[in-house]
BATISE-779204 format. One record per atom (N, C-alpha, C, O): residue number from 1; residue in one letter; x, y, z; atom name. Coordinates in Angstrom, 1 decimal, decimal comma. Layout:
<nodes>
NODE num residu      x      y      z atome
NODE NUM      A      X      Y      Z    CA
...
</nodes>
This chain:
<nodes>
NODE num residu      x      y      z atome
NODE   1      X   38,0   60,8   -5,3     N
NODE   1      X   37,6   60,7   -3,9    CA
NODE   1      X   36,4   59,8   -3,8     C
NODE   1      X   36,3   59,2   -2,7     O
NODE   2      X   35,0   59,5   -4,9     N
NODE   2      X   34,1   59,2   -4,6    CA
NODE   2      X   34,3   58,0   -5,1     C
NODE   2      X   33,5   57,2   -4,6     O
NODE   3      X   35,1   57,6   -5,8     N
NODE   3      X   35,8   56,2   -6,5    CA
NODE   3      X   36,3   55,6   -5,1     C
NODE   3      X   35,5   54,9   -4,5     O
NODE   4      X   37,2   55,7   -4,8     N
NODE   4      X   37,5   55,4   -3,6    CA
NODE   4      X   36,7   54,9   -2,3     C
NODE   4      X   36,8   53,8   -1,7     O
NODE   5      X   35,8   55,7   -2,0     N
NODE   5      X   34,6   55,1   -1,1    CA
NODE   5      X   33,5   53,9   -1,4     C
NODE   5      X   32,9   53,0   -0,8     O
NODE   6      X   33,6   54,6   -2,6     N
NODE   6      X   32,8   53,1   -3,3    CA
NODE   6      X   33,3   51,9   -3,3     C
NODE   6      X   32,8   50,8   -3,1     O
NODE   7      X   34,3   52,2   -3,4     N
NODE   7      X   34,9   50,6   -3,6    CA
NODE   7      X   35,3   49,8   -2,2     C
NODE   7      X   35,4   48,6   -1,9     O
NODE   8      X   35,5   50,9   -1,5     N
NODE   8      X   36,3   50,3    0,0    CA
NODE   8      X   34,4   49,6    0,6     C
NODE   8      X   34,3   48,5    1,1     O
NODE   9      X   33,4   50,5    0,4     N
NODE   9      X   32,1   49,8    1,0    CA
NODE   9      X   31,7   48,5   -0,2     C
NODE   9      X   31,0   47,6    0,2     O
NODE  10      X   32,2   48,6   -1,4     N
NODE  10      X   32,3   47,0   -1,9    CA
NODE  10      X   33,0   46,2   -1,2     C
NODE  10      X   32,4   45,2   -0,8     O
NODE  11      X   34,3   46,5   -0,7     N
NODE  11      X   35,5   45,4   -0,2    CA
NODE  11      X   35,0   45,0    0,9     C
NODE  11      X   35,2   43,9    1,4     O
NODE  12      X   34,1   46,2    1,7     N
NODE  12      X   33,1   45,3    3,2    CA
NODE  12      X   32,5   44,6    3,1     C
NODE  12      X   32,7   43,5    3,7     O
NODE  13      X   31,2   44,9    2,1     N
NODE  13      X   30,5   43,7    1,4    CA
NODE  13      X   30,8   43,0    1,4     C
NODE  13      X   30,3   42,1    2,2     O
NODE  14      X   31,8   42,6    0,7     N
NODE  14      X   32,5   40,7   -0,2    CA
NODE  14      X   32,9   40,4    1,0     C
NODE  14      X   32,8   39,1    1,1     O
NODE  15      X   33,4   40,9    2,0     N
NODE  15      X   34,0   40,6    3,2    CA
NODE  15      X   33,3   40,2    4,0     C
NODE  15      X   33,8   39,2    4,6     O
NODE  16      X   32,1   40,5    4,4     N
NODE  16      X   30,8   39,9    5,1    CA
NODE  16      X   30,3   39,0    4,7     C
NODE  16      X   29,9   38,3    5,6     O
NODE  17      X   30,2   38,7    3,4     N
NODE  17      X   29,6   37,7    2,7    CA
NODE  17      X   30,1   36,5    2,6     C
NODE  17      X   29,5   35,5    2,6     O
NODE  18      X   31,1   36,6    2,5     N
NODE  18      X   32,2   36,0    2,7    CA
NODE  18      X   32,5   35,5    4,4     C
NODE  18      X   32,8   34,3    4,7     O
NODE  19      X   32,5   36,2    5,0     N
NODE  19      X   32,6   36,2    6,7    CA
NODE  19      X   30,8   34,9    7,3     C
NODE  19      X   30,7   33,9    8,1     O
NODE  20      X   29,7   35,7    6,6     N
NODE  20      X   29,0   35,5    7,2    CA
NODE  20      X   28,5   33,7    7,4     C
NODE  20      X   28,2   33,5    8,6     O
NODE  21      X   28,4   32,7    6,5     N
NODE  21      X   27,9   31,7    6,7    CA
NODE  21      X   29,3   31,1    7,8     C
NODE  21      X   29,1   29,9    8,0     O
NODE  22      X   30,2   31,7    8,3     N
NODE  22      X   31,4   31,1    8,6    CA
NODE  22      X   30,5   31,4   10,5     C
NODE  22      X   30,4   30,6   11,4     O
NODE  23      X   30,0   32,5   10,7     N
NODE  23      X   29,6   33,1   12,1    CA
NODE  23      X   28,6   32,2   12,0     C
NODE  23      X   28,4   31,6   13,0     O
NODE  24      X   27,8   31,9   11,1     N
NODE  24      X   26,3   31,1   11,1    CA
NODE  24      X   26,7   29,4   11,5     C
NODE  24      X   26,0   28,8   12,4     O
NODE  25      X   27,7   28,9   10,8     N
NODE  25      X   28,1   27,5   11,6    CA
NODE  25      X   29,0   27,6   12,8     C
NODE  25      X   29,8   26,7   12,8     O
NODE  26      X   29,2   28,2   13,6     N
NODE  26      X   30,1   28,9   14,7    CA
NODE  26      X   28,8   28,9   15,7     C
NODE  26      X   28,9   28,2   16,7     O
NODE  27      X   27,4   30,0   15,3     N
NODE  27      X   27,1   29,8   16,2    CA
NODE  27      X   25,8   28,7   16,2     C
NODE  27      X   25,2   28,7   17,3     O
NODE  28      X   25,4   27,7   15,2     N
NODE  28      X   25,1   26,5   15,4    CA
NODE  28      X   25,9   25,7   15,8     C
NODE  28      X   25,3   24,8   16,4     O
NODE  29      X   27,2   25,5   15,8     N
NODE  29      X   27,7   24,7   16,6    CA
NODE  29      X   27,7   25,2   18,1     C
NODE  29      X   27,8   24,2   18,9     O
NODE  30      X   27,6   26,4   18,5     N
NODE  30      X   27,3   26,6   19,8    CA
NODE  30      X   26,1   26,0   20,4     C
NODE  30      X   26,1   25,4   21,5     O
NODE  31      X   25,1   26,1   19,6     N
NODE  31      X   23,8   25,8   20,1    CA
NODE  31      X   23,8   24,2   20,3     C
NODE  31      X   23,1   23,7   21,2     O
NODE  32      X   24,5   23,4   19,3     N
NODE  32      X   24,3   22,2   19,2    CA
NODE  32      X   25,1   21,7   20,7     C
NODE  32      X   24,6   20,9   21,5     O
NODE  33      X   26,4   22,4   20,7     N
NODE  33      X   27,2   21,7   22,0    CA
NODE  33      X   26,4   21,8   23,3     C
NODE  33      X   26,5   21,0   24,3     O
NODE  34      X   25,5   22,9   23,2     N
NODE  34      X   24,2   23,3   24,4    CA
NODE  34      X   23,3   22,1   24,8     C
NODE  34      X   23,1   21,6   25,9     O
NODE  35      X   22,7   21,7   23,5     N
NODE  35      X   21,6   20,3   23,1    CA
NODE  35      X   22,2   19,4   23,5     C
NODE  35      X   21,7   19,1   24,6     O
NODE  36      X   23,2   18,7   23,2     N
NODE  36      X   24,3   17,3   23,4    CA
NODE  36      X   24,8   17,6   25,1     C
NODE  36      X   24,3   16,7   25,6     O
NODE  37      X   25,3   18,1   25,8     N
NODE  37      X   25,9   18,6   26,9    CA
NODE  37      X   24,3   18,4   27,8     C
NODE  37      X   24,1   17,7   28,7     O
NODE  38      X   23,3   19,3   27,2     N
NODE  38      X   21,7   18,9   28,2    CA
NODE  38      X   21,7   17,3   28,1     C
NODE  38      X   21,8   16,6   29,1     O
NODE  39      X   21,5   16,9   26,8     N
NODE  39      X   21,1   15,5   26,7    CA
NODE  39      X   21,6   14,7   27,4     C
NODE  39      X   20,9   13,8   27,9     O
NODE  40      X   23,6   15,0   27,6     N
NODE  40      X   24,2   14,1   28,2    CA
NODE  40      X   23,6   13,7   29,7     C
NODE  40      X   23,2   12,6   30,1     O
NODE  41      X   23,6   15,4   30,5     N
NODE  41      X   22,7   15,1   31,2    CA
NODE  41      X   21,7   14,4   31,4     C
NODE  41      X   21,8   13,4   32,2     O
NODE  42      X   20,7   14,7   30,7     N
NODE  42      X   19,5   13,7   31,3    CA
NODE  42      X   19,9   12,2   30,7     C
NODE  42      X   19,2   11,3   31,2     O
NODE  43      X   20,8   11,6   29,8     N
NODE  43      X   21,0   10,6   29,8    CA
NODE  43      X   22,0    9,9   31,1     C
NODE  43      X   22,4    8,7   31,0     O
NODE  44      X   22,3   10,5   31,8     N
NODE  44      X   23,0   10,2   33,0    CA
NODE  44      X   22,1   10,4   34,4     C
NODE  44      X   22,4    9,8   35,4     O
NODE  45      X   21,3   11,0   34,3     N
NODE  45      X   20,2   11,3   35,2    CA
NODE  45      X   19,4   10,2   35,1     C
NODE  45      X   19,3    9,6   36,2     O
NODE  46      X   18,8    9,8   34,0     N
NODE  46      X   18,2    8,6   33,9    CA
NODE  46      X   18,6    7,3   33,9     C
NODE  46      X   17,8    6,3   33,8     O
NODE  47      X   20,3    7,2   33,9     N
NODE  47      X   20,7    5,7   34,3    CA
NODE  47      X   20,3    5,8   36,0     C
NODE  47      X   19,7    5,0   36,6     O
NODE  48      X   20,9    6,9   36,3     N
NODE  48      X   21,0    6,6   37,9    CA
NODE  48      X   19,5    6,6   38,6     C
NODE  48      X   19,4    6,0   39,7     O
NODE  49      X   18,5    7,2   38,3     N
NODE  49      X   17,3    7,4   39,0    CA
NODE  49      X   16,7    5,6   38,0     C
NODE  49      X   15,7    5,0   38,4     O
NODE  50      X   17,1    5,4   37,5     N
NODE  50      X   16,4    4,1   36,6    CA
NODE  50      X   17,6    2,7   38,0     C
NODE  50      X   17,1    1,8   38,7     O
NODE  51      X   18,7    3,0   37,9     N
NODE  51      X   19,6    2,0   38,4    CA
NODE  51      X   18,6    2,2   40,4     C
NODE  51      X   18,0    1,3   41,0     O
NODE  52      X   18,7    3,2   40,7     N
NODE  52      X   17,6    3,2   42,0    CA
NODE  52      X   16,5    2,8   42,2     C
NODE  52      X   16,2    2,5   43,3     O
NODE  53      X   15,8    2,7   41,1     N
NODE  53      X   14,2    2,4   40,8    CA
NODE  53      X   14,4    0,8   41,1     C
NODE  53      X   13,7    0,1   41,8     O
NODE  54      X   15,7    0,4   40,0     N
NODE  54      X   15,3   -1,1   40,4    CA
NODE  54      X   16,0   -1,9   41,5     C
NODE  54      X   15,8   -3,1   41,8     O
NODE  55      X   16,6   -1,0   42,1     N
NODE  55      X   17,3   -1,6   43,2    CA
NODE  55      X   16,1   -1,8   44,2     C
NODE  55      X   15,7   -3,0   44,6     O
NODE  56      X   15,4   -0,6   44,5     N
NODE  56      X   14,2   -0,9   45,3    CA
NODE  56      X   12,7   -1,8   44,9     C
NODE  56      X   11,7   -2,1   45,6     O
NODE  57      X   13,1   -2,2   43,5     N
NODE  57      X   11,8   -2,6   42,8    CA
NODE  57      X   11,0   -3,6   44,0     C
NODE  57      X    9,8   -3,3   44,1     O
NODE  58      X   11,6   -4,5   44,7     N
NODE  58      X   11,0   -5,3   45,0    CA
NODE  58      X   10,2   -5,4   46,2     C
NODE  58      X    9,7   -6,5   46,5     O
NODE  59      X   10,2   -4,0   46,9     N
NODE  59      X    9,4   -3,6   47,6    CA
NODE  59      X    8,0   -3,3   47,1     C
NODE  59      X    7,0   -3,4   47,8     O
NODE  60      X    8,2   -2,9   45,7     N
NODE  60      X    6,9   -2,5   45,3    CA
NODE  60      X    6,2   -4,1   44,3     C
NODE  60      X    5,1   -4,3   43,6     O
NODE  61      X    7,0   -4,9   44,6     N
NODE  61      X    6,5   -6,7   43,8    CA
NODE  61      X    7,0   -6,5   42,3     C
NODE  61      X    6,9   -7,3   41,3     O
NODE  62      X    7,4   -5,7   42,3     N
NODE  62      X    8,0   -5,5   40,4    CA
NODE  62      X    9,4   -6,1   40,8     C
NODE  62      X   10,0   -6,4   41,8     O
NODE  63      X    9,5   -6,5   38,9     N
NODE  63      X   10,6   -6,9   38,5    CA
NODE  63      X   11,7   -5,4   38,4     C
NODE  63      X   11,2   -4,4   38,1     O
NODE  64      X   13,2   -5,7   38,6     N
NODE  64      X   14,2   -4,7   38,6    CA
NODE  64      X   14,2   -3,8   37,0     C
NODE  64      X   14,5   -2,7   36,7     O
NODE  65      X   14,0   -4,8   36,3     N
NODE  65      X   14,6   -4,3   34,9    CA
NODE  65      X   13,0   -3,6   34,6     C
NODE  65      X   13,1   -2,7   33,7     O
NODE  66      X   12,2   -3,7   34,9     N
NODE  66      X   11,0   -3,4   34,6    CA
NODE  66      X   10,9   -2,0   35,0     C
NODE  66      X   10,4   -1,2   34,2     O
NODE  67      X   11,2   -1,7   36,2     N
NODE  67      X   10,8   -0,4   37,1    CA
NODE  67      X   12,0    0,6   37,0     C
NODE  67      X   12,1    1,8   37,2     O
NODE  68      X   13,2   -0,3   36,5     N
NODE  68      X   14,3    0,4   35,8    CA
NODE  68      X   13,8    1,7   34,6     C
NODE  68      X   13,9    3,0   34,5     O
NODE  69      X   13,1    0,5   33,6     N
NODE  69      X   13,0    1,3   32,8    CA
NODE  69      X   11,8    2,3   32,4     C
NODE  69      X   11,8    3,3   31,7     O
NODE  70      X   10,6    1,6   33,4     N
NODE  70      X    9,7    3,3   33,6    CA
NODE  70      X   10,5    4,2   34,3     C
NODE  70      X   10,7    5,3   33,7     O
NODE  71      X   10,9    3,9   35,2     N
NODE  71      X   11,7    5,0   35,9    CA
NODE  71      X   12,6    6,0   34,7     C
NODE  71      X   12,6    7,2   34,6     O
NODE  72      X   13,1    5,2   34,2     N
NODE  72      X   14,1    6,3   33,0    CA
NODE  72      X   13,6    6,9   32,1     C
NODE  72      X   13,9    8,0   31,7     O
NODE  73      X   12,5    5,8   31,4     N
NODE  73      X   11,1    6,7   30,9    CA
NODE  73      X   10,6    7,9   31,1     C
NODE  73      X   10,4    8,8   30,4     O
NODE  74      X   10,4    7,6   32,3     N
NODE  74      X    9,7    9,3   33,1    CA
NODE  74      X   10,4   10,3   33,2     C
NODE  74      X    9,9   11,4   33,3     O
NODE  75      X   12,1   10,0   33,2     N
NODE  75      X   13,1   10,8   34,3    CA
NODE  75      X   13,3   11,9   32,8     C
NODE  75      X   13,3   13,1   33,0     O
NODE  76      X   13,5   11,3   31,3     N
NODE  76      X   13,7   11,7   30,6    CA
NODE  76      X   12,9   13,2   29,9     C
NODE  76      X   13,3   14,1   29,3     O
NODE  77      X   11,9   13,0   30,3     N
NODE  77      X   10,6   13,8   29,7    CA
NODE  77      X   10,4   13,2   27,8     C
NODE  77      X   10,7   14,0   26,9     O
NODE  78      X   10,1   12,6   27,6     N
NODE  78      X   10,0   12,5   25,8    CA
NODE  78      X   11,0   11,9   25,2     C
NODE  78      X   10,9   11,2   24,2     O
NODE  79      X   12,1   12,0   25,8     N
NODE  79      X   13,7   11,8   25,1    CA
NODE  79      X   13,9   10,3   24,6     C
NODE  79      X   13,7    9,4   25,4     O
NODE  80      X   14,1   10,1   23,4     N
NODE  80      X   13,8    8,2   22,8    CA
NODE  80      X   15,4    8,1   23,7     C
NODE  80      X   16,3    8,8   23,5     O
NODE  81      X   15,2    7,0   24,4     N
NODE  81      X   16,1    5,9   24,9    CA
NODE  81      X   15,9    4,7   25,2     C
NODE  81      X   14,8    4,3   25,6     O
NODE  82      X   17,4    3,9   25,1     N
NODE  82      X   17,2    2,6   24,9    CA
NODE  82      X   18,0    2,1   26,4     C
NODE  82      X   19,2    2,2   26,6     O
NODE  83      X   17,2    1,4   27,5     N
NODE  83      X   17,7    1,0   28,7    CA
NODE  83      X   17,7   -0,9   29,0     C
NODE  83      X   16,8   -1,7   29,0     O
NODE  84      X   19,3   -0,9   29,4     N
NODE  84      X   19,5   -2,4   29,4    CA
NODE  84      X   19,9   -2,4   30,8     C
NODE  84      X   20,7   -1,6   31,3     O
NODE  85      X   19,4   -3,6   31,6     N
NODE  85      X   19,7   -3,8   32,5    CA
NODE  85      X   20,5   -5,0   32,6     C
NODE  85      X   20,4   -5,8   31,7     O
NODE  86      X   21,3   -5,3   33,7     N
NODE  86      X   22,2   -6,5   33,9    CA
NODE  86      X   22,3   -6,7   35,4     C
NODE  86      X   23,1   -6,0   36,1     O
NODE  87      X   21,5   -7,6   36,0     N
NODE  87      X   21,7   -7,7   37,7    CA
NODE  87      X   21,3   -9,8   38,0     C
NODE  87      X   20,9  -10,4   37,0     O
NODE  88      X   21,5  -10,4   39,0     N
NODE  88      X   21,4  -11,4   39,6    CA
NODE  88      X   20,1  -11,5   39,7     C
NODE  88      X   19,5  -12,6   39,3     O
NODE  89      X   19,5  -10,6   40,2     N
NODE  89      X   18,6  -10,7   40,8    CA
NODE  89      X   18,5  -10,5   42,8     C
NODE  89      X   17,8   -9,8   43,5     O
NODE  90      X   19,4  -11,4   43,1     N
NODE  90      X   19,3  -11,8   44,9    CA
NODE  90      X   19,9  -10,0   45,5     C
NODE  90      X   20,7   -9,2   45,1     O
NODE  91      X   18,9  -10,0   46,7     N
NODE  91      X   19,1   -9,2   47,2    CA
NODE  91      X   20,6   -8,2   47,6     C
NODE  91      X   20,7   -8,5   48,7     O
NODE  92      X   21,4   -7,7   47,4     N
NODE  92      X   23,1   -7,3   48,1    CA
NODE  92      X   23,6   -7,5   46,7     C
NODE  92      X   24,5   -6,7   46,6     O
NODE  93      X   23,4   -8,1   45,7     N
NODE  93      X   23,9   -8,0   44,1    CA
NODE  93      X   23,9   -6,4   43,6     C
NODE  93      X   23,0   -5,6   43,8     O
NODE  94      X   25,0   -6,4   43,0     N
NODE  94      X   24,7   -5,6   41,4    CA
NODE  94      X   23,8   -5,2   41,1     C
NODE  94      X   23,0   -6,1   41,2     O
NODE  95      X   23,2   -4,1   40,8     N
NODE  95      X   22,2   -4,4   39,7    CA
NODE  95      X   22,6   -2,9   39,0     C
NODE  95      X   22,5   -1,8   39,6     O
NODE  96      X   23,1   -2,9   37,7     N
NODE  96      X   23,2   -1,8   36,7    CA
NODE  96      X   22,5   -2,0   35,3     C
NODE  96      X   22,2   -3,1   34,7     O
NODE  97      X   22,4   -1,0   35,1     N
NODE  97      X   21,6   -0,3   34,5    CA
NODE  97      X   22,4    0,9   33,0     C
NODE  97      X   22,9    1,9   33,4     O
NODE  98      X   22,3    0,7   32,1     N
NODE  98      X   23,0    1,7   30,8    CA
NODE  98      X   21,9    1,7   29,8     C
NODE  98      X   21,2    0,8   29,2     O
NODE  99      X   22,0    3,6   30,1     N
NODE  99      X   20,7    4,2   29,3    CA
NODE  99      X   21,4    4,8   28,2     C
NODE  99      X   22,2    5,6   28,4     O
NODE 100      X   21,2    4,3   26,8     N
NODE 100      X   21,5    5,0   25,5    CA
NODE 100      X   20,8    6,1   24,9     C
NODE 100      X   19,6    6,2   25,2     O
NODE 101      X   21,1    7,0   24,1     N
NODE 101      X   20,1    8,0   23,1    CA
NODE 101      X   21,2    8,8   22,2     C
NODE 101      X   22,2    9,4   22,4     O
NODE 102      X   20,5    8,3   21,1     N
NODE 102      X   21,5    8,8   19,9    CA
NODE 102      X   20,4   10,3   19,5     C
NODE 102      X   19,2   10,7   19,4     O
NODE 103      X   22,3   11,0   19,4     N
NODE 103      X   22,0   12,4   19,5    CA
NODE 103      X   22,0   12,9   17,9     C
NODE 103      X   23,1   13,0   17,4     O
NODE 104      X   20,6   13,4   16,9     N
NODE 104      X   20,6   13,5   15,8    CA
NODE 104      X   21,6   15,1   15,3     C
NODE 104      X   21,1   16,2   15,6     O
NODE 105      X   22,5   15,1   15,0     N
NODE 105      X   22,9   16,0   14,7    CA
NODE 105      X   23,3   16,6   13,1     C
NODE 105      X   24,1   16,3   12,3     O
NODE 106      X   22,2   17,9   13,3     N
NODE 106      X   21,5   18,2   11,6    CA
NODE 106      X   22,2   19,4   11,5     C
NODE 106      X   21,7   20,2   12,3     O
NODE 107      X   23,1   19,8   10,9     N
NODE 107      X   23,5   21,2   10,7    CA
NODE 107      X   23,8   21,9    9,4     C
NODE 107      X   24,7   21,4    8,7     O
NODE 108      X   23,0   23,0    9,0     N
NODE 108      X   23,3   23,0    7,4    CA
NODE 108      X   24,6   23,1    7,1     C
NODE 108      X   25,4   23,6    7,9     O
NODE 109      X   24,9   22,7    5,6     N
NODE 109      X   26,1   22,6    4,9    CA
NODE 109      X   27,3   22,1    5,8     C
NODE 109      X   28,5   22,3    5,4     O
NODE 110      X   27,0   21,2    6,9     N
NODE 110      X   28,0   20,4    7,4    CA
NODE 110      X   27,5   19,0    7,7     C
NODE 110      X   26,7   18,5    8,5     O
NODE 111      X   28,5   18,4    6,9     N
NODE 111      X   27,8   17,1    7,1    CA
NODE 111      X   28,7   16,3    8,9     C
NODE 111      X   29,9   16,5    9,1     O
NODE 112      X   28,0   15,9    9,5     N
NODE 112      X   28,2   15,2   10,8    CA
NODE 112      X   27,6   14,0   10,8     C
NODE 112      X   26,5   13,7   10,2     O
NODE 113      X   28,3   13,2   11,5     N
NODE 113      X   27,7   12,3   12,4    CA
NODE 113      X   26,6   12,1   13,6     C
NODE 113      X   26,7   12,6   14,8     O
NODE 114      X   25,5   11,2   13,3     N
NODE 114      X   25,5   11,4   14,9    CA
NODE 114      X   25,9   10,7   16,0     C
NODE 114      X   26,7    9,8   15,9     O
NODE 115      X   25,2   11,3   17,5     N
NODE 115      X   26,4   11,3   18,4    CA
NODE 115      X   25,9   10,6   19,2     C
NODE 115      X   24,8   11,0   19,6     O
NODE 116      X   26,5    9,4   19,9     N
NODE 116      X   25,9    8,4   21,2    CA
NODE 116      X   26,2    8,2   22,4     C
NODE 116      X   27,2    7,8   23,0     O
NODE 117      X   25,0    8,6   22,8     N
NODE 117      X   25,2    9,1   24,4    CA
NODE 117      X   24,9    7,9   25,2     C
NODE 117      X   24,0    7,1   24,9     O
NODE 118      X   25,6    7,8   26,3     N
NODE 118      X   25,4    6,5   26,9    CA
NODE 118      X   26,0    6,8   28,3     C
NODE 118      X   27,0    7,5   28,5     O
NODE 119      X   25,2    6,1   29,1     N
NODE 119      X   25,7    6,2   30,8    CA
NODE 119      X   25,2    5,0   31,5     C
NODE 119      X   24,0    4,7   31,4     O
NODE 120      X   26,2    4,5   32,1     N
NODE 120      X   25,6    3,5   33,2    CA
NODE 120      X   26,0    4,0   34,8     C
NODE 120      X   26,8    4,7   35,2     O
NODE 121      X   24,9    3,0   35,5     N
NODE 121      X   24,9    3,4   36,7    CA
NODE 121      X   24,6    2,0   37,7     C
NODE 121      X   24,1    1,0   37,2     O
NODE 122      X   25,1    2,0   38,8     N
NODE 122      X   25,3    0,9   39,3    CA
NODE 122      X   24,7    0,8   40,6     C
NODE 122      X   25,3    1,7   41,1     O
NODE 123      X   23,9    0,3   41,5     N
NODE 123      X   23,3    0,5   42,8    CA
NODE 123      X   22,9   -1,4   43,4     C
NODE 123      X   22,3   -2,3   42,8     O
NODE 124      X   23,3   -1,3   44,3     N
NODE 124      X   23,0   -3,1   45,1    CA
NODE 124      X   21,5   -3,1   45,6     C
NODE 124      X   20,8   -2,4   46,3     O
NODE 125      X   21,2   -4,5   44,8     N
NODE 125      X   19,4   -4,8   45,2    CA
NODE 125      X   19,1   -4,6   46,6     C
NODE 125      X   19,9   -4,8   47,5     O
NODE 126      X   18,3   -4,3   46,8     N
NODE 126      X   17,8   -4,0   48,5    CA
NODE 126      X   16,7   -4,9   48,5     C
NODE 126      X   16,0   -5,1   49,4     O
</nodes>
């Protein structure tokens, strides 16, 4: 009878041990889809509040691509991105705006890629 118990609380062990690094990449990937999904966010927050900034730039004597990209700057808090603008210039034009940020994705014992987040946004010079 005491053979028996022993062994069945070994067979949980190996079973956990076995189980456990599998719940540990399960729930880092949870956390990571959380990070990438925020990021996407503010990388789409910051095309559009940057694509706005330069629509109006020229009220304030700034250039569009200029006020674009403090604007995306700021919108981000810290976040490294890379902002390209593409507009005419003349007032009733185009003017867009695609903010990039590559998303570093480190997770132990899984090798990944990382992941590139990218949004544009589109608003007419005023």
């Amino acid at each position: 009878m005491v053979e028996t118990l022993r062994t069945e609380r070994g067979q949980a062990l190996v079973e956990f041990v076995i189980v456990l690094p599998l719940i540990f990449a399960l729930i880092f990937l949870v956390v990571y889809a959380g990070i990438g999904f925020n990021r996407h966010l503010l990388v789409t927050d910051a095309a559009r509040v940057a694509a706005r900034a330069g629509a109006v730039a020229r009220f304030d004597a700034r250039e569009p691509c200029e006020a674009a990209r403090d604007a995306a700057a700021n919108s981000v808090g810290g976040l490294s991105i890379d902002v390209t603008c593409a507009s005419s210039g003349l007032p009733g034009d185009p003017f867009s705006v695609t903010v990039r940020h590559v998303l570093d994705v480190r997770l132990p014992l899984l090798p990944l890629e990382d992941v590139d987040l990218e949004s544009t946004a589109t608003e007419r010079l005023e």
